[in-house]
C-alpha positions as CSV (number, residue, x, y, z in Angstrom):
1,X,-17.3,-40.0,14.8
2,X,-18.5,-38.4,11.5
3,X,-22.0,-38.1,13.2
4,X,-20.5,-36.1,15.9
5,X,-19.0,-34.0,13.3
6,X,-21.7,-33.5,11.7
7,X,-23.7,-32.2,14.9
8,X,-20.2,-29.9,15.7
9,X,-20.4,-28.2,12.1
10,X,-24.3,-27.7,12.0
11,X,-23.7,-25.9,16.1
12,X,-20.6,-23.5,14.6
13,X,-23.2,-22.7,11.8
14,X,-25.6,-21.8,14.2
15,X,-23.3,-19.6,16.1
16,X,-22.6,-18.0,13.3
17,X,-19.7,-19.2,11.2
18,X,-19.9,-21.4,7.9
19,X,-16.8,-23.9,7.6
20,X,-18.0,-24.5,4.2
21,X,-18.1,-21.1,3.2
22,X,-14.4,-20.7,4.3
23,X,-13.7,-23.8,2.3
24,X,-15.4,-22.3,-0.9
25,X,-13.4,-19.3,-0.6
26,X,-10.0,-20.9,-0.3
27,X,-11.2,-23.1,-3.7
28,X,-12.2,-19.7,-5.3
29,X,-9.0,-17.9,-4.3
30,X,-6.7,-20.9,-5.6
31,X,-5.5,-20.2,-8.6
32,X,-5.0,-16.1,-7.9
33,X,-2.8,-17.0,-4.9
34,X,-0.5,-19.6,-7.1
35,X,-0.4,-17.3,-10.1
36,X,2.0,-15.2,-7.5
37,X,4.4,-18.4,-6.9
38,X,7.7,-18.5,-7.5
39,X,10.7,-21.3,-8.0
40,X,11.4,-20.1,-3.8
41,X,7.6,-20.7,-2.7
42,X,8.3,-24.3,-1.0
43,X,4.8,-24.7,0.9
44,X,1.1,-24.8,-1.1
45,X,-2.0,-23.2,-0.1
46,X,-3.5,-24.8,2.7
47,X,-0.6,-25.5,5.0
48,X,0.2,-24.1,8.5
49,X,2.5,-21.5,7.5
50,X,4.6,-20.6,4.5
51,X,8.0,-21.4,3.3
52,X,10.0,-19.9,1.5
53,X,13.5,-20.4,0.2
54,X,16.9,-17.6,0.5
55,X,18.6,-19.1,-2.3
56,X,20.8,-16.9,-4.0
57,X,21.5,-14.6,-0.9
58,X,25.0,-14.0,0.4
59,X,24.6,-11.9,3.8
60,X,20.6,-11.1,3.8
61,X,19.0,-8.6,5.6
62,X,15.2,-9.1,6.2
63,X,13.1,-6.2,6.4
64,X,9.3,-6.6,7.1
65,X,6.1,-4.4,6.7
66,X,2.5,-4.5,8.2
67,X,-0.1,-2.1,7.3
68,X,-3.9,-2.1,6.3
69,X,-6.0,0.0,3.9
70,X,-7.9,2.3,6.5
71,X,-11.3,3.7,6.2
72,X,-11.0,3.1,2.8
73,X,-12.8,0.0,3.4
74,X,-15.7,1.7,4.1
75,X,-15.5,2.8,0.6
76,X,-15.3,-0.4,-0.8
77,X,-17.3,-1.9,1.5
78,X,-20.3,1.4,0.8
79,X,-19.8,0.9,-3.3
80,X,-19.7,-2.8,-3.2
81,X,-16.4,-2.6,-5.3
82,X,-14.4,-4.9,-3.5
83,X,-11.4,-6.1,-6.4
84,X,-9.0,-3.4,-5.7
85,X,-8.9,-3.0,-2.1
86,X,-6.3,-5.7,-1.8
87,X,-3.8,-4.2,-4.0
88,X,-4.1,-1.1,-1.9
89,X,-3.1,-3.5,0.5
90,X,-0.4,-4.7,-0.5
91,X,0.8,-1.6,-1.7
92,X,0.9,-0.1,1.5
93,X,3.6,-2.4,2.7
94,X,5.5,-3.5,0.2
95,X,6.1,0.3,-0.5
96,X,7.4,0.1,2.5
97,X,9.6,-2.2,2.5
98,X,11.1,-1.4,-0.9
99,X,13.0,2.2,0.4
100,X,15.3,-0.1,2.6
101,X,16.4,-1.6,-1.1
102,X,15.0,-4.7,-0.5
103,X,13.0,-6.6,-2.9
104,X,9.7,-8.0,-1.6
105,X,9.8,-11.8,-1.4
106,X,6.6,-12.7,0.1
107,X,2.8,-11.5,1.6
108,X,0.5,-12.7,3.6
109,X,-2.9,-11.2,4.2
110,X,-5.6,-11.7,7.4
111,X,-9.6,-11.3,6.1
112,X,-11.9,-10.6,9.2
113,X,-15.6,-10.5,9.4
114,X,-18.9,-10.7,10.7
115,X,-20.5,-12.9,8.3
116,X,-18.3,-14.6,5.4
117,X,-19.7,-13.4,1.9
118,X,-17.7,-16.0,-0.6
119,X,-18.0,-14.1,-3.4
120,X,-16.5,-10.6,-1.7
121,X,-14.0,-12.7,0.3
122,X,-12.3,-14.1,-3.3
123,X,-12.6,-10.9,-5.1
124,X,-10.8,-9.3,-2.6
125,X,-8.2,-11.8,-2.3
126,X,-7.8,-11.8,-6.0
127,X,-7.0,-8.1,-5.9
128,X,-4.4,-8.8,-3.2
129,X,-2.6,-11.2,-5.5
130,X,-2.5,-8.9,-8.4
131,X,-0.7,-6.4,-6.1
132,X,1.6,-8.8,-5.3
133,X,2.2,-9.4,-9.2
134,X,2.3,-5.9,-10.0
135,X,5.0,-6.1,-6.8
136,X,7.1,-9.4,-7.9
137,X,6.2,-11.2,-4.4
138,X,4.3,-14.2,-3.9
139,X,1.1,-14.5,-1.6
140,X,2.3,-17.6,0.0
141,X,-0.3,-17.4,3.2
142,X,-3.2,-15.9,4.6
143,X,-6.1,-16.5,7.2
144,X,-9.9,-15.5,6.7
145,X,-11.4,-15.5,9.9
146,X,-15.2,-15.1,10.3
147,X,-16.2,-13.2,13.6
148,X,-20.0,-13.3,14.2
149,X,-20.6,-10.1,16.3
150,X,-17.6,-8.7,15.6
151,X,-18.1,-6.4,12.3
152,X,-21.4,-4.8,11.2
153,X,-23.3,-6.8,8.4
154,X,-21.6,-6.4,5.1
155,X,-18.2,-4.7,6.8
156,X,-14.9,-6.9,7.2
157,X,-11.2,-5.4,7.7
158,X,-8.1,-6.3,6.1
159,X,-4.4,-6.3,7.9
160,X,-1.0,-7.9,5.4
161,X,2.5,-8.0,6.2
162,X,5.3,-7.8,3.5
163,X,8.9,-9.7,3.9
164,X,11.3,-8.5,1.9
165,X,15.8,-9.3,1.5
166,X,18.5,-6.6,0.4
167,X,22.2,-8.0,0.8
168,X,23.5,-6.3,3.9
169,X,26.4,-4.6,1.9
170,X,23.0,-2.8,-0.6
171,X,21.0,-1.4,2.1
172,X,20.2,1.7,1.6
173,X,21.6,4.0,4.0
174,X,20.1,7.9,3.8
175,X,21.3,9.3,6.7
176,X,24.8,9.1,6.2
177,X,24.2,9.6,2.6
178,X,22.0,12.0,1.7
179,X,23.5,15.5,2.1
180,X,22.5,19.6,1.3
181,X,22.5,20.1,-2.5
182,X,21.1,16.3,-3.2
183,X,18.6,16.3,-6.0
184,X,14.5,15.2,-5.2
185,X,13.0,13.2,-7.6
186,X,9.4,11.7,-7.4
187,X,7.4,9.6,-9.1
188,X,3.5,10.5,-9.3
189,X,0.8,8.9,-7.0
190,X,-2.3,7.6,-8.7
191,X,-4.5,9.6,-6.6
192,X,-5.4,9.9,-2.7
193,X,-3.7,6.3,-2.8
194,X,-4.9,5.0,0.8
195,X,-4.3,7.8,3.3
196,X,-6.7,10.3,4.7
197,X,-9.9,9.0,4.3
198,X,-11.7,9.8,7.7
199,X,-11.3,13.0,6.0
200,X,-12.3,12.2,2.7
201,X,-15.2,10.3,3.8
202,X,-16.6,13.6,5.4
203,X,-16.0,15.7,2.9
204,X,-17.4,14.0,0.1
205,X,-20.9,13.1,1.9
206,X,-23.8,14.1,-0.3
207,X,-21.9,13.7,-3.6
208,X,-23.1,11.0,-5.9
209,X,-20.5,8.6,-6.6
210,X,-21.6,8.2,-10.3
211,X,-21.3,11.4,-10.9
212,X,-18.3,13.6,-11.8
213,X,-18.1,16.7,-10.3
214,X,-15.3,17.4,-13.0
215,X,-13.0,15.1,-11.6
216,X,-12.9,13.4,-15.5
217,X,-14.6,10.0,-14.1
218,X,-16.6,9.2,-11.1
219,X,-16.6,9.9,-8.0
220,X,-16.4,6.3,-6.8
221,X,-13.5,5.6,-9.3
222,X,-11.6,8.6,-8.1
223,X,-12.0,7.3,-4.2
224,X,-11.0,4.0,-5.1
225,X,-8.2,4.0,-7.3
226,X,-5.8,1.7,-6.0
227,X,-2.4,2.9,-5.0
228,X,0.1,3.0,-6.8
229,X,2.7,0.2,-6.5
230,X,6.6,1.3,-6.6
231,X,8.9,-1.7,-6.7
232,X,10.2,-1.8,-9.7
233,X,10.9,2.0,-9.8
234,X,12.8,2.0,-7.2
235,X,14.5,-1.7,-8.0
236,X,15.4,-0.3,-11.5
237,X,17.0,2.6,-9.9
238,X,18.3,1.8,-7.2
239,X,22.5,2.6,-8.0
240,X,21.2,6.3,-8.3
241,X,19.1,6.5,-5.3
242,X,20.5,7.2,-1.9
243,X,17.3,7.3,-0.1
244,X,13.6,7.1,-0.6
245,X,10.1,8.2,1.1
246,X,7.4,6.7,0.8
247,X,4.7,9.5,0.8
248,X,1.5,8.1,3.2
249,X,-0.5,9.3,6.5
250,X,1.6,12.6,7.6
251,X,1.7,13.6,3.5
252,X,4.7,15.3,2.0
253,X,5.7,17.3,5.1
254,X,5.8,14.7,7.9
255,X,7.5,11.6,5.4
256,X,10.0,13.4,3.8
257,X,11.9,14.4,6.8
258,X,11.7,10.4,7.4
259,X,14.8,9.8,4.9
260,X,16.7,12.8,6.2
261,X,19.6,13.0,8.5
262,X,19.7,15.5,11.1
263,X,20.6,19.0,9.9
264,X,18.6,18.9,6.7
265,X,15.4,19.5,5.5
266,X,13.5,19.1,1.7
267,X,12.5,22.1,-0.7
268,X,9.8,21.5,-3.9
269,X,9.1,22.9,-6.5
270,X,5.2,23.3,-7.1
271,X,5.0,24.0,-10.5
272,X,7.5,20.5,-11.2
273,X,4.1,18.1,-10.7
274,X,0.7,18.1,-11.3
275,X,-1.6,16.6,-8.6
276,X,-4.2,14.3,-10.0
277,X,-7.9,16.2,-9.4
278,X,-9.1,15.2,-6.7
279,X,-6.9,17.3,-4.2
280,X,-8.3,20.4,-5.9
281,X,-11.9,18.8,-4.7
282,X,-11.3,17.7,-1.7
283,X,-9.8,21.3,-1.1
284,X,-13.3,23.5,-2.3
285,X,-15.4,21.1,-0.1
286,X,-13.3,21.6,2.8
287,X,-11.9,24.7,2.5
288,X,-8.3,22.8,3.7
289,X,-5.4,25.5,3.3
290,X,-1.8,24.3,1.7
291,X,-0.9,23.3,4.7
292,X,-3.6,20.8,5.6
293,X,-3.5,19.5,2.2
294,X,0.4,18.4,2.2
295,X,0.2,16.9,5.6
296,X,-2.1,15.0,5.4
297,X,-2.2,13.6,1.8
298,X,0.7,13.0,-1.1
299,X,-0.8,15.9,-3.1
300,X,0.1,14.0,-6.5
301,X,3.6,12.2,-5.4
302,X,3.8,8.9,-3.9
303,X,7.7,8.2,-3.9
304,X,10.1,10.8,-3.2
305,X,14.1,9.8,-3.4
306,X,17.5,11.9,-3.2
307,X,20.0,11.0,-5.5
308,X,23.4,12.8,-6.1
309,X,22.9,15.4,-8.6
310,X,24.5,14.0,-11.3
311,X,22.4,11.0,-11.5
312,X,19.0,13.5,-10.9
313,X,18.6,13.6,-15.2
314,X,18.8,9.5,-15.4
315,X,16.5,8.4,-12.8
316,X,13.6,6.6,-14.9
317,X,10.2,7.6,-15.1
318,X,10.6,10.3,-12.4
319,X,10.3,13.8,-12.1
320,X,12.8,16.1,-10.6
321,X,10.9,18.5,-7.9
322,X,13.5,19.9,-5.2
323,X,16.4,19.3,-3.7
324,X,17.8,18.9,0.0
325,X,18.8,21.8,2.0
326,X,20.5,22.6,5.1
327,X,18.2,23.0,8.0
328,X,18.1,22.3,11.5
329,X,14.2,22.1,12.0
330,X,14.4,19.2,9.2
331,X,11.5,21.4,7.4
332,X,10.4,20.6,4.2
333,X,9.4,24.0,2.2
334,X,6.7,23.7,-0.9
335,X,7.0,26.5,-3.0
């Protein structure tokens, strides 16, 4: 038996995929994924699936999120920076999942590629169990699947998925909430955060990534900041907050209409925020009008909510920048 096991293995490797290499990443990625375990993680790395315990819930709603970095990757993949991709990843759902209300419980993540590079495959996964850290979930599963064929040399993709629970009498509810004279509020991005980058990619061609070009750091750094995580600003907020956007693909223009009921639409203030650099950059290469700059990236905020005026001032570590208006078309002005 072991020596036909020994002929299967050496065949797999041959077609392409290295058990063992899987094996030493799920050894290098061990103590990163428990470092994200709470009391309610009741499974270990290595199982079939994931368990987690609803202890503590009354009437729980579950509310789930999938998403994946983009062409970001190709970033990452094209700097050969690969340890903060993953908290882009999980940032991109668990944001999310966090305007419902609902407090992230648990992530899992999928690794795909051609050929399995240990060392990228565990600094990666490390990154992803930071995000989940920075958002109070535990990484409690996750597959790396190596696809000879599949992915160029040196490229891989990343998918994760987000579970979070809000008690069904906490959910927040914006569309029968919000209404005309509610107060915006935003807190900043950390830069393009993870939207936009078939765009980006193009217009930044040519530039070298260690340089500048008066962004205040390089290049590379600037393109691969991770995004900005929001959980416990909107967790530590949330009796002020009737409803919240989470700005991504589409920018300010097409998510902010997301939270609104029908009737209403969004006015900013320009001069309440300062976008971080890199907007102003991406705008000289490519000549993008206003327009094209707030629909398609978060032009310096990454979380927008509407709270009830009187609660605008006490809303933590945000800044107010508009407020809702009556309108039909749902528009959102930027002035």
């Amino acid at each position: 038996m072991s020596g036909n096991d020994g002929q299967e293995r050496d065949a797999y490797r041959d077609a392409g995929v290295d058990i063992e290499a899987g094996e030493a990443v799920v050894r290098g990625i061990r103590g990163a994924v428990k470092s994200t375990f709470t009391d309610r993680v009741l499974s270990d790395i290595g199982g079939f699936g994931g368990l987690f315990s609803m202890a503590g819930y009354k009437d729980p709603v579950l509310v789930s999120g999938t998403d994946g970095v983009g062409t970001k990757l190709l970033l990452a993949q094209r700097y050969d920076r690969h340890d903060t991709i993953g908290i882009d990843l999980v940032a991109m759902c668990v944001n999310d999942v966090i305007v419902t209300g609902a407090r992230p419980l648990f992530f899992l993540d999928y690794f795909a590629t051609g050929k399995l590079d240990t060392g990228v495959a565990v600094s990666v996964v490390e990154g992803i169990a930071e995000g989940c850290r920075q958002a109070g979930c535990a990484l409690i599963g996750g597959e790396t699947a190596e696809m000879p064929g599949m992915y160029g040399p040196g490229h891989y993709d990343l998918a994760g998925f987000a579970v979070g629970a809000v008690e069904r009498s906490e959910l927040l509810n914006p569309q029968e909430t919000i209404k005309a004279g509610d107060v915006l509020v935003a807190w900043g991005s950390s830069g393009l955060h993870s939207n936009g980058y078939s765009l980006v990619r193009k217009l930044v061609e040519g530039l070298a990534p260690e340089a500048e070009h008066g962004l205040g750091q390089p290049l590379a750094d600037a393109l691969l900041t991770p995004t900005r995580i929001y959980v416990r600003e909107i967790l530590d907020n949330l009796p002020r907050i009737k409803g919240a956007a989470h700005i991504t693909g589409g920018g300010l223009t097409e998510n902010l209409p997301r939270m609104l009921p029908s009737g209403l639409g969004a006015r900013l203030d320009r001069g309440t925020w300062t976008a971080p650099p890199i907007f102003g950059l991406l705008a000289e290469r490519g000549g993008l009008s206003d327009a094209e700059l707030y629909r398609t990236f978060n032009m310096g905020l990454g979380m927008v909510a509407a709270v009830d005026p009187a609660h605008a001032e006490a809303v933590e570590g945000a800044v107010i920048v508009g407020e809702v208006v009556a309108d039909d078309g749902g528009a959102v002005v930027i002035a």
